[in-house]
C-alpha positions, 0 to 999 in steps of 0.5 A: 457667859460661856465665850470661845475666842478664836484666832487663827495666827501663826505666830505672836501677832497683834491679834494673838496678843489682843485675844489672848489678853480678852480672854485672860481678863474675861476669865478674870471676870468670871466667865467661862472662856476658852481660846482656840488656835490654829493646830499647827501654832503650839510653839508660837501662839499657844505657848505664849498663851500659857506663859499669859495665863490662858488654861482653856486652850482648845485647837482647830487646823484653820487652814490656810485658803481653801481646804474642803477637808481640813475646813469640813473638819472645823466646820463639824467641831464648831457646830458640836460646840455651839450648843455650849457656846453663847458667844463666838469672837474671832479674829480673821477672815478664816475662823470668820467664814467658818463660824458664819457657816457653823452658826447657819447650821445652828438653831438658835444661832450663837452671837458672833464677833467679829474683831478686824485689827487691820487697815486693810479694806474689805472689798464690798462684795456681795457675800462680804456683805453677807458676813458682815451686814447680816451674818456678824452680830458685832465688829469690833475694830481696835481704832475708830479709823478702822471703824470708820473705813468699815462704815464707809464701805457700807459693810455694817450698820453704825451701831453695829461696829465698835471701836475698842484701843487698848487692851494692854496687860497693865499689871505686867507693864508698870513703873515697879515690873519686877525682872523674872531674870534679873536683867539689869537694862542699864548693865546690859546695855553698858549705860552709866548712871545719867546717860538718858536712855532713848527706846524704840520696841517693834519689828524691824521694818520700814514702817517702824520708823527706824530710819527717821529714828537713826536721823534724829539721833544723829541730830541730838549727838550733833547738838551735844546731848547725852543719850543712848538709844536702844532698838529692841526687836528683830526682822529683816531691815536690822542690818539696814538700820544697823549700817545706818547707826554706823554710817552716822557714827553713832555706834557707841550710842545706839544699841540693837539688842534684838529680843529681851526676855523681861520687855517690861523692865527693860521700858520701865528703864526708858527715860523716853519711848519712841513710837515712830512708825510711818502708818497705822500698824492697827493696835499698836500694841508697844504703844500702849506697853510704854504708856502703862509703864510710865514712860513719857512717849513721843509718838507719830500721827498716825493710827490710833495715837490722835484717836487717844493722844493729846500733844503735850498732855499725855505724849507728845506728838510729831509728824510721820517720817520727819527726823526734825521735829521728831528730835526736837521733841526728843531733845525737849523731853531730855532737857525738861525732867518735870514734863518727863514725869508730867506725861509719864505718870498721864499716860499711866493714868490713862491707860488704868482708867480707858485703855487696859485690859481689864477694861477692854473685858468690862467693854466686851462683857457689855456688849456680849451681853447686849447680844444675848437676845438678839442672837437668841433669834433664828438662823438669818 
């Protein structure tokens, strides 16, 4: 099939990591398939496409709000390629509007996805009713909750919305991922043999849960348990979390490396993974990097963990925000190597049997395919 996915980021979000992933994996898979990005996201979203394996690459300018130039401009180079093109999968609201607007002007129509990422609502206007309901063959969303707030606003048929987690690059993220760099987390980190080594990945802010991570901590120093714990991200609430690790006293425990080059060696290092955050945050992408790497997680209730998560079979699982079990669950897991192993290697397992990306492309293609005929009808 001849697919083109557009995504309109400016930077390496979720989304961009979410279409990057589908269309290297359905390349993989042997179709024909091209990523189109924002102009102006070379040294972002592009170049870490390339670095992903991505070698279609094409651009549009994707402008922000309204620009009756710039969207003319896009607006004619999708029409002159949807006579190439079988199916169009995008990723925001710009790219959504564009291709609904380019497939109106195409007869035969082309199947257009579209993929929501966030939780946010769609407000349930008249011509989101149109774009959604008759203009969209498919709405993918990554968690069925996301789905199900899209059903609930009436904006899509039951059968026409579908809930694909995962999507993980699972030959990248693995217990043996071998270091481009030579890192040497422990040596990096000045950790010693023995000392279990705590991770929490993600940008720094709120709803990361680096604040209830830094309380739990300080419970587990203040039962004797020997750890160190390393936050590796960057973002504005890094010195708030920073104060905190010292106010706590926990300076010489806790580490904040900001960015690292190799992300999978550094998790296949961690003896426990932390997904803390405070509310859903969609794909939850680190989530299912910790899982693929065998690392055993404790994560919150929240998004997408109790959609594909089962409490002591493939992590363990603890309110939102609470410091208290959260460091029980922690100090269970320091304390019992077997269980550490146990939800390791089940989360591996599940991640190679649901939730890689090479499964999420077998999922797409089947139902790319099951739009064929339906998008084969004139322009509604």
């Amino acid at each position: 099939m001849i697919i083109r996915h557009i995504v309109s980021c400016r930077g390496w979000s979720s989304d961009a990591y979410w279409a990057a992933r589908a269309v290297v994996e359905l390349d993989r898979a042997g179709h024909d398939v091209t990523l189109v990005c924002k102009r102006s996201s070379q040294a972002r979203v592009m170049r870490r496409a390339k670095e992903a394996g991505i070698e279609r690459l094409e651009t549009l300018h994707l402008s922000s709000g309204v620009s009756p130039i710039m969207d003319a401009l896009d607006l004619r180079q999708l029409v002159a390629w949807l006579p190439e093109t079988q199916v169009l999968h995008v990723h925001r609201g710009k790219e959504h509007w564009l291709a609904a607007l380019a497939n109106r002007m195409s007869n035969p129509r082309k199947a257009l996805v579209r993929t929501r990422h966030i939780v946010q609502p769609i407000r349930a206007h008249a011509l989101n009713r149109w774009l959604y309901g008759s203009a969209t063959d498919l709405v993918v969303t990554v968690t069925d909750s996301i789905r199900r707030q899209l059903l609930a606003g009436g904006l899509s048929a039951d059968d026409r919305v579908v809930a694909l987690p995962g999507g993980v690059d699972a030959e990248l993220y693995r217990p043996d991922a071998p270091s481009a760099h030579g890192l040497d987390a422990r040596g990096l980190l000045k950790v010693p043999p023995g000392v279990p080594l705590i991770g929490l990945v993600g940008g720094f802010r709120v709803m990361k849960g680096h604040e209830t991570v830094v309380a739990a901590a300080a419970r587990l120093a203040a039962a004797g348990l020997p750890f160190h714990l390393v936050f590796i991200g960057q973002g504005p609430f890094a010195e708030r979390v920073r104060d905190l690790v010292q106010a706590a006293g926990l300076a010489d425990r806790v580490s904040l490396v900001g960015f690292v080059d190799d992300l999978p060696v550094m998790m296949a290092a961690l003896d426990v993974a932390l997904y803390a955050a405070l509310e859903s945050d969609g794909m939850s992408r680190v989530l299912w990097e910790y899982l693929a790497s065998a690392v055993p997680v404790v994560a919150t209730r929240v998004g997408v963990v109790p959609e594909v998560l089962e409490d002591g079979a493939t992590a363990l699982l603890v309110p939102a925000g609470e410091p208290v079990p959260l460091a029980a669950a922690i100090e269970r897991l320091l304390r019992d190597a077997p269980l550490r192993q146990r939800l390791g290697a089940a989360g591996a397992d599940l991640v190679r049997e649901r939730f890689s990306g090479a499964r999420l492309a077998e999922r797409l293609t089947a139902l790319y395919l099951s739009l064929a005929v339906s998008s084969a009808q004139p322009s509604r």
